[in-house]
Every structure is written in structure tokens, then in C-alpha cells.
LUMDREN-865396 format. One record per atom (N, C-alpha, C, O): residue number from 1; residue in three letters; atom name; x, y, z. Coordinates in steps of 0.001 Angstrom, whole numbers. Layout:
<recs>
+-----+------+------+---------+---------+---------+
| seq | type | atom |    east |   north |      up |
+-----+------+------+---------+---------+---------+
| NUM |  ALA |   CA |       X |       Y |       Z |
...
+-----+------+------+---------+---------+---------+
</recs>
This chain:
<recs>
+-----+------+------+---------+---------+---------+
| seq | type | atom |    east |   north |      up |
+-----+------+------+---------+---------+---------+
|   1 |  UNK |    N |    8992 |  -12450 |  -36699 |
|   1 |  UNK |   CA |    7891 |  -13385 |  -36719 |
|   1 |  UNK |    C |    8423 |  -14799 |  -36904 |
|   1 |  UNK |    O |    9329 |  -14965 |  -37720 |
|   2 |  UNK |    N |    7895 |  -15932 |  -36154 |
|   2 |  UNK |   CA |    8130 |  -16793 |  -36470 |
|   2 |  UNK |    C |    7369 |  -18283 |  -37323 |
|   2 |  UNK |    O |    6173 |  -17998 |  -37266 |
|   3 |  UNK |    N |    7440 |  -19255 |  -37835 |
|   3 |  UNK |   CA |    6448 |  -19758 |  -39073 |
|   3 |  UNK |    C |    5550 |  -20131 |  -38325 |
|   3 |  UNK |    O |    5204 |  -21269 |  -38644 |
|   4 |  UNK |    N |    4921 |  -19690 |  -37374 |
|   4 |  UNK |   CA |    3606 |  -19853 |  -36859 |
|   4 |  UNK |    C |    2963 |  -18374 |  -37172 |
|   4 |  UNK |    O |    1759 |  -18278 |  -37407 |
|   5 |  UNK |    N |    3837 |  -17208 |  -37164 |
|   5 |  UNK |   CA |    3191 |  -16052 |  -37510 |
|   5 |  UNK |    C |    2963 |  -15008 |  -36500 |
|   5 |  UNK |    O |    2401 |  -13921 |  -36638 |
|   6 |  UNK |    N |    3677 |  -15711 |  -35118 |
|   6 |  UNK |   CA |    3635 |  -14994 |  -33810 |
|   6 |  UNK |    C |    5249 |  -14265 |  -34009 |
|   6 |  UNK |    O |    6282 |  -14794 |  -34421 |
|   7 |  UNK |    N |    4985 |  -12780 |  -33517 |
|   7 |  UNK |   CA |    6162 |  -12293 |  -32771 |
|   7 |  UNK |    C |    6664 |  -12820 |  -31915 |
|   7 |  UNK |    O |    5824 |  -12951 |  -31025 |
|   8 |  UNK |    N |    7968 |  -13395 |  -31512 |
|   8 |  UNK |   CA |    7865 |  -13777 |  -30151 |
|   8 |  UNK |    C |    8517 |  -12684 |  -28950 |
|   8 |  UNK |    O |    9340 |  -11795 |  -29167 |
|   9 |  UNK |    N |    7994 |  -12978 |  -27862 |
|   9 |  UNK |   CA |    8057 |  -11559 |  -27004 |
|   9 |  UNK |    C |    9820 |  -11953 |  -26521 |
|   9 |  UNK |    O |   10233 |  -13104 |  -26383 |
|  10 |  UNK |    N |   10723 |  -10595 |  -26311 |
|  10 |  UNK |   CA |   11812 |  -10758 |  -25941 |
|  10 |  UNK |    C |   12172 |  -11400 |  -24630 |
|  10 |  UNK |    O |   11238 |  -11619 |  -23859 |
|  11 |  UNK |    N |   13480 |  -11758 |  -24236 |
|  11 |  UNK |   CA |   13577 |  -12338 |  -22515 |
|  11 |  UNK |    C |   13122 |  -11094 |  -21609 |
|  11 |  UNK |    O |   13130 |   -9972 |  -22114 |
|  12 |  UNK |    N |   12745 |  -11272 |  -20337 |
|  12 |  UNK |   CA |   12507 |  -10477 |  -20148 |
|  12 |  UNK |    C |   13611 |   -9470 |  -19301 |
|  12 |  UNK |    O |   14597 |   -9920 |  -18717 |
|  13 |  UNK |    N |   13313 |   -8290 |  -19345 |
|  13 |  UNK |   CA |   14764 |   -7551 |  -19189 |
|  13 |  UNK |    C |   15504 |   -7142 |  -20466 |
|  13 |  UNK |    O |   16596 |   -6581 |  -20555 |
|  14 |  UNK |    N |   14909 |   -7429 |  -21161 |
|  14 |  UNK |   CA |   15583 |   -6857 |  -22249 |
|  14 |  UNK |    C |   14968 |   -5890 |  -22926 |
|  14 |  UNK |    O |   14018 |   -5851 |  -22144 |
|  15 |  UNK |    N |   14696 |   -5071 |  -23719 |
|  15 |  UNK |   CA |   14177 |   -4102 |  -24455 |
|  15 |  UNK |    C |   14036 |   -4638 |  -25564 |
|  15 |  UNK |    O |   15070 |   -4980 |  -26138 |
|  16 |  UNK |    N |   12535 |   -4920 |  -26322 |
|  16 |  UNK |   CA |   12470 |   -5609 |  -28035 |
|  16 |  UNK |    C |   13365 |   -5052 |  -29026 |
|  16 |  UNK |    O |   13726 |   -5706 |  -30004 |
|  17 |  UNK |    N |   13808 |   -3617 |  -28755 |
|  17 |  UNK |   CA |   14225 |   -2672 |  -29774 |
|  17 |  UNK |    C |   16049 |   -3313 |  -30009 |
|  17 |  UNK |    O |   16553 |   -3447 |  -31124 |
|  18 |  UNK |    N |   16540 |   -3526 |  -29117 |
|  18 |  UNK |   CA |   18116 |   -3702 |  -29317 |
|  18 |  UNK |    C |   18312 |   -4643 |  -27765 |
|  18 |  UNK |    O |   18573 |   -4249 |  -26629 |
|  19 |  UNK |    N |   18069 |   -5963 |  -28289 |
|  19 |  UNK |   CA |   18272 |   -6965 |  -27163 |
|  19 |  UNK |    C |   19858 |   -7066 |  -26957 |
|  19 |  UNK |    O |   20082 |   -7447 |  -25808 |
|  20 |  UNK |    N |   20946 |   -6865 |  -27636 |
|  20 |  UNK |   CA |   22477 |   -7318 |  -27164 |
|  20 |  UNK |    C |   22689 |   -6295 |  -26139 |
|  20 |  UNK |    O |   23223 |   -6667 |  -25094 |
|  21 |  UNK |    N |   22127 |   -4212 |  -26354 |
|  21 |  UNK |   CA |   23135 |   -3860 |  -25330 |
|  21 |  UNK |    C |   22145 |   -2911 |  -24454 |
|  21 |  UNK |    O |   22519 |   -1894 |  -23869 |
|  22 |  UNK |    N |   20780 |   -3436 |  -24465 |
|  22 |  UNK |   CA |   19585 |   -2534 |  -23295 |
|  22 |  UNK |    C |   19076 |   -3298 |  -22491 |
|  22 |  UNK |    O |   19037 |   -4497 |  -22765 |
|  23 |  UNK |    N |   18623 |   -2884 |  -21456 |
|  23 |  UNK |   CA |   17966 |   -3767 |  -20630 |
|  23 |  UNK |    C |   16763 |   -2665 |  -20171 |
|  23 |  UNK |    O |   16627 |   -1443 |  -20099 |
|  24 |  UNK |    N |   15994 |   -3868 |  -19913 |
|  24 |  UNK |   CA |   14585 |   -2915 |  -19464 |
|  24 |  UNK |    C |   14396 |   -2796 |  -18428 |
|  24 |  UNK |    O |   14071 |   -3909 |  -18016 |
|  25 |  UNK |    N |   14374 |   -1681 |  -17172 |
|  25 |  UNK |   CA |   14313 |   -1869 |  -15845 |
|  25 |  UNK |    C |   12828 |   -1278 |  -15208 |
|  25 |  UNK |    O |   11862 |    -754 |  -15763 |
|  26 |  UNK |    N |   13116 |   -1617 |  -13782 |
|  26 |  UNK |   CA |   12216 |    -228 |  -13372 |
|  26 |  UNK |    C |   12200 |     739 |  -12774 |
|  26 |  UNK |    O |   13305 |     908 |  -12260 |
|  27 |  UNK |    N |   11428 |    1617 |  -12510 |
|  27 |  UNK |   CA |   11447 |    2910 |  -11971 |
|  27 |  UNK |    C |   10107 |    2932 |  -11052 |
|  27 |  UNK |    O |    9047 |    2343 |  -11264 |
|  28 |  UNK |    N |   10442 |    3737 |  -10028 |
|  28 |  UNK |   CA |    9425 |    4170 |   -9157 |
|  28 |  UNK |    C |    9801 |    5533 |   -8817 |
|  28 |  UNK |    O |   10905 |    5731 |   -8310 |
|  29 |  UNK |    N |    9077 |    6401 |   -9021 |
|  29 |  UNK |   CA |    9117 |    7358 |   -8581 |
|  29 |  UNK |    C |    8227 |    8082 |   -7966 |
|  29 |  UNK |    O |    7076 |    8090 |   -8402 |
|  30 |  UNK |    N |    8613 |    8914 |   -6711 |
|  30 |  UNK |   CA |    7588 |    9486 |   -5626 |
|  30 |  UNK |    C |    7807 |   10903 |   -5507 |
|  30 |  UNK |    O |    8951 |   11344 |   -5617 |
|  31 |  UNK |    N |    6799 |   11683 |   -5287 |
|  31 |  UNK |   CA |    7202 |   12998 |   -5235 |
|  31 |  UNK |    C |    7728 |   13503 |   -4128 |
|  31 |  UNK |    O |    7059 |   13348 |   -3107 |
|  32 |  UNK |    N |    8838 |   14120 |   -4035 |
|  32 |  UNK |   CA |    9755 |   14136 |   -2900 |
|  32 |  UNK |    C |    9205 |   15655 |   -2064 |
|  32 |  UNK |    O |    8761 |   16699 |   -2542 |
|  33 |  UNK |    N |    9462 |   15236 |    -619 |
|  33 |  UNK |   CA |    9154 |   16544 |    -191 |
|  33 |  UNK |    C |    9516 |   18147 |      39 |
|  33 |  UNK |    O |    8691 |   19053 |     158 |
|  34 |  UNK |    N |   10698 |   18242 |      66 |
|  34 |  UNK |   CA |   10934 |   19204 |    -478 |
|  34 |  UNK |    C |   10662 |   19883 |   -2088 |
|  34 |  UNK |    O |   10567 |   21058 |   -2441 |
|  35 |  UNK |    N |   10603 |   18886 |   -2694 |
|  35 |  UNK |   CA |   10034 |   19329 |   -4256 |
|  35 |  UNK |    C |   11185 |   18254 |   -5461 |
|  35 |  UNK |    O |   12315 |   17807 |   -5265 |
|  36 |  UNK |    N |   10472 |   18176 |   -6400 |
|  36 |  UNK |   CA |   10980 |   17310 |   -7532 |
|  36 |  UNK |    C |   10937 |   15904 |   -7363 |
|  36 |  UNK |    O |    9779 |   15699 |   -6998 |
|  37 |  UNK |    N |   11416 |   15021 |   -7407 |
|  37 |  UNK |   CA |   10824 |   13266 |   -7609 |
|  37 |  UNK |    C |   11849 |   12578 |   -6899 |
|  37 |  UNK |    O |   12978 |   13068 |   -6868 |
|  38 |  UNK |    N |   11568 |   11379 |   -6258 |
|  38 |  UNK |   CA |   12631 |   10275 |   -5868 |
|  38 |  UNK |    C |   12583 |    9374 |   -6656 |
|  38 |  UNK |    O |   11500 |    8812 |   -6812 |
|  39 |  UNK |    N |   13705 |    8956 |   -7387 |
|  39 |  UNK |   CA |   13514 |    7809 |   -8348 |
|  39 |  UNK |    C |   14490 |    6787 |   -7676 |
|  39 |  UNK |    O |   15593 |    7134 |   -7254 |
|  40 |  UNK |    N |   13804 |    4917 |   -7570 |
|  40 |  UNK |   CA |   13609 |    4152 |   -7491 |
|  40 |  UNK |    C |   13990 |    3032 |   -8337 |
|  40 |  UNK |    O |   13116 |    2383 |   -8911 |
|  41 |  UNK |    N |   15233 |    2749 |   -8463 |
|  41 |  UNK |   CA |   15385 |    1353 |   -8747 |
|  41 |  UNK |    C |   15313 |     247 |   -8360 |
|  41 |  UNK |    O |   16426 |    -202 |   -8086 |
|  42 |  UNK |    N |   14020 |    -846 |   -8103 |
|  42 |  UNK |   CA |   14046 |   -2325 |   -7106 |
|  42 |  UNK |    C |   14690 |   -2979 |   -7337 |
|  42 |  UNK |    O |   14917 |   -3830 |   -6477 |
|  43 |  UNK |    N |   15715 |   -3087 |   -9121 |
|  43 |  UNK |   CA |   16537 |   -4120 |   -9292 |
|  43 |  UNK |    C |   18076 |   -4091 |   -8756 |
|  43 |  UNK |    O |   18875 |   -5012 |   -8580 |
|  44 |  UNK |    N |   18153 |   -3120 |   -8623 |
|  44 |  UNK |   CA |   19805 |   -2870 |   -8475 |
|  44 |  UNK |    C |   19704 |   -2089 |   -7197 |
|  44 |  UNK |    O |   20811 |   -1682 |   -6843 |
|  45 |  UNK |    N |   18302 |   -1609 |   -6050 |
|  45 |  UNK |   CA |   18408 |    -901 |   -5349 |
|  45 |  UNK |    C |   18982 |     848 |   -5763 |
|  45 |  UNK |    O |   18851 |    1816 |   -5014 |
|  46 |  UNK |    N |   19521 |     857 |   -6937 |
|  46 |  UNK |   CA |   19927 |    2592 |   -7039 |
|  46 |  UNK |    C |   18513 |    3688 |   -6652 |
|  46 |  UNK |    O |   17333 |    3590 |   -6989 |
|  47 |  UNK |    N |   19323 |    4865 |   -5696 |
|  47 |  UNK |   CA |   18268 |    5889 |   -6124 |
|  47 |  UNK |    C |   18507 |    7030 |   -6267 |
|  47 |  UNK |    O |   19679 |    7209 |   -5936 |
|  48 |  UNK |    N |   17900 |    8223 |   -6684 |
|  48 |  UNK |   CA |   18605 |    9368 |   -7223 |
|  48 |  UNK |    C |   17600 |   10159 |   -6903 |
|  48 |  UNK |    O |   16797 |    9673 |   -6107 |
|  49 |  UNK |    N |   17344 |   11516 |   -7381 |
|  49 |  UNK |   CA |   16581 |   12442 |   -7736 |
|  49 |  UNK |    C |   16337 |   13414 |   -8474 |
|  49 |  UNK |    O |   17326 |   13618 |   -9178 |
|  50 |  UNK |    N |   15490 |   14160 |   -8694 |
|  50 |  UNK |   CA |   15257 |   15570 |  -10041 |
|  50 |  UNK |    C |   14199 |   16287 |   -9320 |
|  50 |  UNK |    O |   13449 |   15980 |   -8393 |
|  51 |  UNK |    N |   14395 |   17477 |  -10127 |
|  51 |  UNK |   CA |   13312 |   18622 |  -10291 |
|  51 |  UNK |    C |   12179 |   18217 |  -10633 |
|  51 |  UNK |    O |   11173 |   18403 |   -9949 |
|  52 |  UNK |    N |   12204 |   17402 |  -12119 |
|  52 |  UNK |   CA |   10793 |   17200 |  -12948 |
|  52 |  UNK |    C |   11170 |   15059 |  -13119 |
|  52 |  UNK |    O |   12265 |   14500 |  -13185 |
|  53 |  UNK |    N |   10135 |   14600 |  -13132 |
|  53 |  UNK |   CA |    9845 |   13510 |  -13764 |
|  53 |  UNK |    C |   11200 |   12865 |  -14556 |
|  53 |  UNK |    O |   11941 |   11923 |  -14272 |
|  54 |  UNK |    N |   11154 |   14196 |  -16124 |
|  54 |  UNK |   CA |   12414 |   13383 |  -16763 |
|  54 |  UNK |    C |   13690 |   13514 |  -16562 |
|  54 |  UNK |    O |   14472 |   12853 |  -17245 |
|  55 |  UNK |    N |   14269 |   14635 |  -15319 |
|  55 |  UNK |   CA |   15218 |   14545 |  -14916 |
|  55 |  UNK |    C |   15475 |   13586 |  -13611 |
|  55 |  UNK |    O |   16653 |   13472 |  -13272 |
|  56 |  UNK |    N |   14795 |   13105 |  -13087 |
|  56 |  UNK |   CA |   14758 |   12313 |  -12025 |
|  56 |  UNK |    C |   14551 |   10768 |  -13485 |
|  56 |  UNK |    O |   15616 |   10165 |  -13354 |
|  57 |  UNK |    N |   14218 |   10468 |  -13948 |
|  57 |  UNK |   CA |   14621 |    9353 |  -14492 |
|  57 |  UNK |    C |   15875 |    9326 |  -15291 |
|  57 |  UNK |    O |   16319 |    8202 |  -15528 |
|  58 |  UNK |    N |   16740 |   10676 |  -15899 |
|  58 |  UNK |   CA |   17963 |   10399 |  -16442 |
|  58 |  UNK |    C |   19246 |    9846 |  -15533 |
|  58 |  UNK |    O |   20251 |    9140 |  -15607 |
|  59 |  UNK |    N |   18414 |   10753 |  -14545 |
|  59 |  UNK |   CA |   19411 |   10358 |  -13298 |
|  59 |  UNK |    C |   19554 |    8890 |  -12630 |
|  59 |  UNK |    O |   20453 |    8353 |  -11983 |
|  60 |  UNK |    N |   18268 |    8474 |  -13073 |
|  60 |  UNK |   CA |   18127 |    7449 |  -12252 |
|  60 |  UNK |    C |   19012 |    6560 |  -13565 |
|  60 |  UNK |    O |   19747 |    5719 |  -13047 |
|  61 |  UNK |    N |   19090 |    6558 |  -14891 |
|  61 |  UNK |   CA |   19544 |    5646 |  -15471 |
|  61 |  UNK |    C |   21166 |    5971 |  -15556 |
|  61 |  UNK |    O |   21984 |    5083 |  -15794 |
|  62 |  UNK |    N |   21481 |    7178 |  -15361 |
|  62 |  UNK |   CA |   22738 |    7033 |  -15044 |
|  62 |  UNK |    C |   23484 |    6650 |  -13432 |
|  62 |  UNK |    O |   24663 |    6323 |  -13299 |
|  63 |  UNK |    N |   22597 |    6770 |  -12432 |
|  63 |  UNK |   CA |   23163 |    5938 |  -11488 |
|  63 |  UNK |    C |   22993 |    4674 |  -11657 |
|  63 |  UNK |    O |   23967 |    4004 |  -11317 |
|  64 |  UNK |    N |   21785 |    3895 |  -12208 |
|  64 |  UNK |   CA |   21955 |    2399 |  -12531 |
|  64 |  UNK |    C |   22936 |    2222 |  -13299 |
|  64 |  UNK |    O |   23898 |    1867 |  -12618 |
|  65 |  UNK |    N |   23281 |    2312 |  -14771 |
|  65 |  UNK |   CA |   24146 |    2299 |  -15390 |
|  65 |  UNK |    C |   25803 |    2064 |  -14980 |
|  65 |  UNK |    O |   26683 |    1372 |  -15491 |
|  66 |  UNK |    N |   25773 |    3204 |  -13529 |
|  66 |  UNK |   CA |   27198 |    2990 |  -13360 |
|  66 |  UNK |    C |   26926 |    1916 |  -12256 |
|  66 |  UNK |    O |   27674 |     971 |  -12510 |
|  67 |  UNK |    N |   26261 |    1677 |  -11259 |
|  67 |  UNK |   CA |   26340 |     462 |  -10593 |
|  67 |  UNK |    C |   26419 |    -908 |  -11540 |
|  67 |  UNK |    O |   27414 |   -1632 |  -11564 |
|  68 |  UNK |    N |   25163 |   -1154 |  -12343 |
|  68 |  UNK |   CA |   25982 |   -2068 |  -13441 |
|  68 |  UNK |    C |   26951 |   -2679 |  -13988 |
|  68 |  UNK |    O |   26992 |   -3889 |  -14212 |
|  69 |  UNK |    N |   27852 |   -1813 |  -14253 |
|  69 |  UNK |   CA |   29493 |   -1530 |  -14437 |
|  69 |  UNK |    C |   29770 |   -2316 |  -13466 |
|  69 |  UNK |    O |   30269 |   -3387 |  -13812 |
|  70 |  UNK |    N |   29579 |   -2109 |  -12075 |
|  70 |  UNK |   CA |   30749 |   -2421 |  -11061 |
|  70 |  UNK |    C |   29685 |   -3865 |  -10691 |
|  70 |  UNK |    O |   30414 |   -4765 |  -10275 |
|  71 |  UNK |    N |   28759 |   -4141 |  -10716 |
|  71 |  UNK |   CA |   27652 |   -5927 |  -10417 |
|  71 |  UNK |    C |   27146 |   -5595 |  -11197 |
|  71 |  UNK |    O |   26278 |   -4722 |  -11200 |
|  72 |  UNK |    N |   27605 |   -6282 |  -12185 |
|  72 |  UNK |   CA |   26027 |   -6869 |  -13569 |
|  72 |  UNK |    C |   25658 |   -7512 |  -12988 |
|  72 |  UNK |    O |   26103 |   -7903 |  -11909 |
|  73 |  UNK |    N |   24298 |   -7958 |  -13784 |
|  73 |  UNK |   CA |   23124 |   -7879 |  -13216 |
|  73 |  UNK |    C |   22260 |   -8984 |  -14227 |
|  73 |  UNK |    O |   22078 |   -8537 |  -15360 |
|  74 |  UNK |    N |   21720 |  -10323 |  -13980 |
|  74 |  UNK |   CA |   21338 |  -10704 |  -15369 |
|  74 |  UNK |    C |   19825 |  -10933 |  -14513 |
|  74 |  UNK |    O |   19599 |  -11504 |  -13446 |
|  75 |  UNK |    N |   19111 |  -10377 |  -15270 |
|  75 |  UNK |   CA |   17722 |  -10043 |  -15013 |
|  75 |  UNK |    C |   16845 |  -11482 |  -15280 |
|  75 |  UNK |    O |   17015 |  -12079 |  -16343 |
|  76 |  UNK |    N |   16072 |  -11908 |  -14444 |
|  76 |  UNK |   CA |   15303 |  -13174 |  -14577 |
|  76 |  UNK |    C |   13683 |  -13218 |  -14397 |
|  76 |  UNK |    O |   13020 |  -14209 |  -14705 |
|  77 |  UNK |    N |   13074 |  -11905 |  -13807 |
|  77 |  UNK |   CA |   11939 |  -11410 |  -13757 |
|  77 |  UNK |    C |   12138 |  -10233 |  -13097 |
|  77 |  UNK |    O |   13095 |   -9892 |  -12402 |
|  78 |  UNK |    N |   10770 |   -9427 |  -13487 |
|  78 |  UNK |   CA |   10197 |   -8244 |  -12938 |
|  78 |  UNK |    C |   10009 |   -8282 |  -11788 |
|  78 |  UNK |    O |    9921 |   -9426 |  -11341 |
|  79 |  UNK |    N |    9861 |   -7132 |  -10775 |
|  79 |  UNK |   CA |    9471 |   -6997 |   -9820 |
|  79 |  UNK |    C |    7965 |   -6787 |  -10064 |
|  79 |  UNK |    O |    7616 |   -5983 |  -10929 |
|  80 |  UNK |    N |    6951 |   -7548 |   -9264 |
|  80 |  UNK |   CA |    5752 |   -7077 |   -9270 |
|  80 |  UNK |    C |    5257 |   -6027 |   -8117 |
|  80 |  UNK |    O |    5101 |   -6295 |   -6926 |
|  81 |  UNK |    N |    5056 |   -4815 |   -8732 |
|  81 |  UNK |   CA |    4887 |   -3625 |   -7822 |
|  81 |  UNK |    C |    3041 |   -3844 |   -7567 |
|  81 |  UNK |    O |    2406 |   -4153 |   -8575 |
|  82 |  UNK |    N |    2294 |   -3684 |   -6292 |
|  82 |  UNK |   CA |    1483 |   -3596 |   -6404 |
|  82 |  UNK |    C |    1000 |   -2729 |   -4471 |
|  82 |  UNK |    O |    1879 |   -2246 |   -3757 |
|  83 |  UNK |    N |    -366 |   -2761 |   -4107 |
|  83 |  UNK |   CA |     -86 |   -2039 |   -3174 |
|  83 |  UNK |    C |    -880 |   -2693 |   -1683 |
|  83 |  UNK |    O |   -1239 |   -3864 |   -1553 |
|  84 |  UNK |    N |   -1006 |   -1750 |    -793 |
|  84 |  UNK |   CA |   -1803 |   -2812 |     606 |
|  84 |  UNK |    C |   -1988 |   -1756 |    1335 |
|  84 |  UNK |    O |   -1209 |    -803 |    1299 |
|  85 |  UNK |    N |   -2888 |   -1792 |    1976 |
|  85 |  UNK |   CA |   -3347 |   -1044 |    3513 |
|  85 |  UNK |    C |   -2874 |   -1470 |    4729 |
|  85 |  UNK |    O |   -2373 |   -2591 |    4820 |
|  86 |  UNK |    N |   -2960 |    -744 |    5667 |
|  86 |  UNK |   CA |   -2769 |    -597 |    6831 |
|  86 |  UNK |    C |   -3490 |     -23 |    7998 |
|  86 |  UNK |    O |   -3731 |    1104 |    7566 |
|  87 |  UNK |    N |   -4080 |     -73 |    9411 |
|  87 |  UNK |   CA |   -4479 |     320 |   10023 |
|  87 |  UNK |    C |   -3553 |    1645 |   10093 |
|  87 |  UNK |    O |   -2386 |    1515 |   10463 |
|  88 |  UNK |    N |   -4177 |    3222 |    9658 |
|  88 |  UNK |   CA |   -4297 |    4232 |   10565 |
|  88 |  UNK |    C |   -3966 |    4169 |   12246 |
|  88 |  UNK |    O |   -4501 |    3795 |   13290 |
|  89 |  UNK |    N |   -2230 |    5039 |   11574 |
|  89 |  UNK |   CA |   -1463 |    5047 |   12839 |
|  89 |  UNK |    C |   -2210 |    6647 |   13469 |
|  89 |  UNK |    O |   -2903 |    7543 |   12985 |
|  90 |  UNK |    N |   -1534 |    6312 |   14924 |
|  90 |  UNK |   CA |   -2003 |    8118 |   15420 |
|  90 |  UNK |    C |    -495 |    8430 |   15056 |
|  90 |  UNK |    O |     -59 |    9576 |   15163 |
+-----+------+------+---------+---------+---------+
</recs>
């Protein structure tokens, strides 16, 4: 808190909990067709997959993780995910 009495919110990309060594990313994930999830990183482009939900996101943070390693990455905003239509192809 600061002497105004406000929390102040972390940079963004970072995680409030441990700002020196997390970063907060994102995930998209789609249900893949053969079965289990495609997970989606927009910041770093990584993508991976799983069976269930939380194995398709461990995965996904250990392929970000190691791309990281090789291009850090200093985060300056979010991607804003949102959605749109299209004319109905045949």
C-alpha cells in the first residue's frame, strides 16, 4: 500500500505474487480435433498441446519458458483477445 492507501497494481507482465522472477502471460486454448487442447501463446508465438486443459497449459509453460531462455522477452502490454464475424463461406 502506498500513503494514499492504494495498492498499486504491478507492471504489467508481471505476476503481483513474485515480480523479480514470473511473468504473466497468455494462453489460448482450443479444443483440438483429434482430442485434447491446443495451447496458444500470442506473446512469444509458442504452441503445444495436452489431453486435458491442465496438461496442455503445463506444456504450454514449459515450451514458453524454454523459448525465453533463448529471446527474452520484456513485456510492455497484453494482447487484447477479442472476436469478429464473417460472411458464411460454402
Amino acid at each position: 500500500m502506498n500513503k494514499t492507501g492504494v495498492t498499486p497494481s504491478p507492471p504489467i507482465g508481471i505476476a503481483p505474487h513474485d515480480r523479480s522472477t514470473h511473468m504473466e502471460l497468455s494462453a489460448i486454448l482450443t479444443p483440438a480435433p483429434e482430442g485434447g487442447y491446443i495451447a496458444f501463446n500470442p506473446e512469444t508465438g509458442t504452441t503445444t498441446q495436452g489431453e486435458t486443459v491442465e496438461d496442455a497449459l503445463a506444456n504450454l509453460r514449459e515450451a514458453t519458458a524454454l523459448y525465453l531462455e533463448e529471446f527474452p522477452l520484456k513485456i510492455v502490454a497484453r494482447p487484447l483477445l477479442t472476436t469478429f464475424e464473417i460472411a458464411e463461406y460454402a
